[in-house]
C-alpha positions in Angstrom: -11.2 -9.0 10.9 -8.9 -6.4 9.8 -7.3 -5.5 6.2 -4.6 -6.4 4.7 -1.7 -4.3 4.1 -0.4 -4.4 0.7 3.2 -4.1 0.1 4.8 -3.8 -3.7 8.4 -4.2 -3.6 10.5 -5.1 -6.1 14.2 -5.0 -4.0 15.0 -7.4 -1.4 17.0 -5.3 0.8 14.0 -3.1 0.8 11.3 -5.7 0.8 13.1 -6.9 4.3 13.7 -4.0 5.8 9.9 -3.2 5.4 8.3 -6.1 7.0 10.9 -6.0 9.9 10.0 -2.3 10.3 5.6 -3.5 10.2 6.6 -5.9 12.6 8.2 -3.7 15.1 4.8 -1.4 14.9 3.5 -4.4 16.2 0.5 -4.3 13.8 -2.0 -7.1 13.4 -2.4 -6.6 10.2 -1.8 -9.4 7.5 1.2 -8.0 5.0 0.2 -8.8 1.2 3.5 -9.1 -0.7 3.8 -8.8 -4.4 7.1 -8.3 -6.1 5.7 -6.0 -9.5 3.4 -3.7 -10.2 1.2 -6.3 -12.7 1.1 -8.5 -9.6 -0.8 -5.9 -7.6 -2.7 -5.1 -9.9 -4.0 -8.8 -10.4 -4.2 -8.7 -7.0 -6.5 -5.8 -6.6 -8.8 -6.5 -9.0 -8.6 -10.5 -8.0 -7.0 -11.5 -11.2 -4.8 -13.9 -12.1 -3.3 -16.3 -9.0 -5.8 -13.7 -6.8 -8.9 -14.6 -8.2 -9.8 -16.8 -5.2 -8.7 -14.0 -2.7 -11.6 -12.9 -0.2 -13.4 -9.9 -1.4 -12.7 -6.5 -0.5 -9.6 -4.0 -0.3 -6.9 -3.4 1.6 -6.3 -1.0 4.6 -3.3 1.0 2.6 -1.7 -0.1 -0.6 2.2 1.2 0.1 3.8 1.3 -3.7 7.6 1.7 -4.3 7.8 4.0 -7.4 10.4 1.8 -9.8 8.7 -1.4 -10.8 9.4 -4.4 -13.5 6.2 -4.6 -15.8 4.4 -1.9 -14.2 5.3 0.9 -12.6 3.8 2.6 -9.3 2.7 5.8 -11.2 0.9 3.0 -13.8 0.3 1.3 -10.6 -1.4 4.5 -9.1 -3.5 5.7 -12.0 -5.0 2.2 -12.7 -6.3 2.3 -9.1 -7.4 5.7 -9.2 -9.5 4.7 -13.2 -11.4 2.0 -11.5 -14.4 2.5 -9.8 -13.8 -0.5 -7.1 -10.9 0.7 -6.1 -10.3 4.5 -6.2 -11.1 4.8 -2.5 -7.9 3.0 -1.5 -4.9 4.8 0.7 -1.9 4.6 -1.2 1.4 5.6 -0.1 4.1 6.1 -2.6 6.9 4.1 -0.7 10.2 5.3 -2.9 13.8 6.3 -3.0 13.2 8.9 -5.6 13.5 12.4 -4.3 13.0 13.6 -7.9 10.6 16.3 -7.8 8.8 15.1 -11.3 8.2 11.5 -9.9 6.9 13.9 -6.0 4.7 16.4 -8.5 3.1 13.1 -11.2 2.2 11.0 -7.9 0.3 13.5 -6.3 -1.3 14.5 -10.0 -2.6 11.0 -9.7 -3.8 11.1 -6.6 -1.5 8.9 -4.0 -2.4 10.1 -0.7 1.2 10.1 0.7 4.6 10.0 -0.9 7.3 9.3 1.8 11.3 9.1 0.5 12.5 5.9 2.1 15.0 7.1 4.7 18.4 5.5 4.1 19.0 5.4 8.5 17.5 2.2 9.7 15.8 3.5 13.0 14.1 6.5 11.0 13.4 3.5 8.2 11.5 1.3 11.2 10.3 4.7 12.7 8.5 5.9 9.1 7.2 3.0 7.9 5.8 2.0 11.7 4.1 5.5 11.6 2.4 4.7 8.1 1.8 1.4 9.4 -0.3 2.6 12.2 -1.9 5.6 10.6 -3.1 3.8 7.5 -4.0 0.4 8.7 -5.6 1.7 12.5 -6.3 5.4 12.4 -7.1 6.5 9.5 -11.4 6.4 8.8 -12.0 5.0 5.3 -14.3 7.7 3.0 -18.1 6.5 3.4 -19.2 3.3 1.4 -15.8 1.7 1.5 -15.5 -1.6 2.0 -14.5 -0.8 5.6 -14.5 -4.3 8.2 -17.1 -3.2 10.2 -17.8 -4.7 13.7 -21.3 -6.7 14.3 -23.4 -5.9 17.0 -24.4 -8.2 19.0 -28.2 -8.3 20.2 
């Protein structure tokens, strides 16, 4: 069974042009999609509508920056403050080039912060890279909750 992928987007056009660009990477990943940065945090620490949700984490968490209720830098150091879930990928998925927002993410500890391209094909092309890197390639550090395969004897 593989992890989800979590996706926090606020902006339609973006939102859209996101999952069209996961699709297209052709990943079998299921696509988590909350609109606000309280949302994903309910949803990480299975609160709210997400107490039901199965256990465990997500393969990557990818964050856009500008948030209602929370925002992905409030988004980002919650994750990183809790025990559970400090282990998680997150990519800072944003349209801010500002170098504060670039300098406070890293300060926090995202593990990638990628400036949405405003081109469509490098849009598809970056976010079916991430896609691929953080939900396939990319080993989890030891004692994640990482889907492991059973052996059969």
């Amino acid at each position: 069974m593989l992890k989800p992928i979590l996706l926090v987007e606020d902006d339609p056009r973006d939102l859209e042009l996101t999952l069209v660009a996961l699709e297209r990477s052709q990943l079998a990943n299921e696509v988590i999609i909350v609109r606000d940065g309280e949302a994903a945090l309910d949803y990480l620490q299975r609160n709210g509508e997400h107490t039901d949700r199965a256990e465990g984490n997500p393969a990557v968490v990818l964050l856009d920056l500008k948030l209602p209720k929370v925002n992905g830098l409030e988004v980002l150091q919650s994750v990183r403050a809790t025990e559970g879930l400090r282990s998680i990928p997150v990519v800072m998925l944003t349209s801010s080039h500002e170098e504060t927002d670039v300098l406070r993410s890293y300060q926090l500890g995202v593990n990638a912060y990628v400036v949405k391209p405003v081109e469509f094909k490098q849009f598809v092309e970056a976010i079916a890279d991430l896609g691929i890197f953080w939900a396939v390639l990319n080993e989890p550090p030891p004692g994640s909750l990482k889907t492991t395969r059973r052996r059969h004897e």
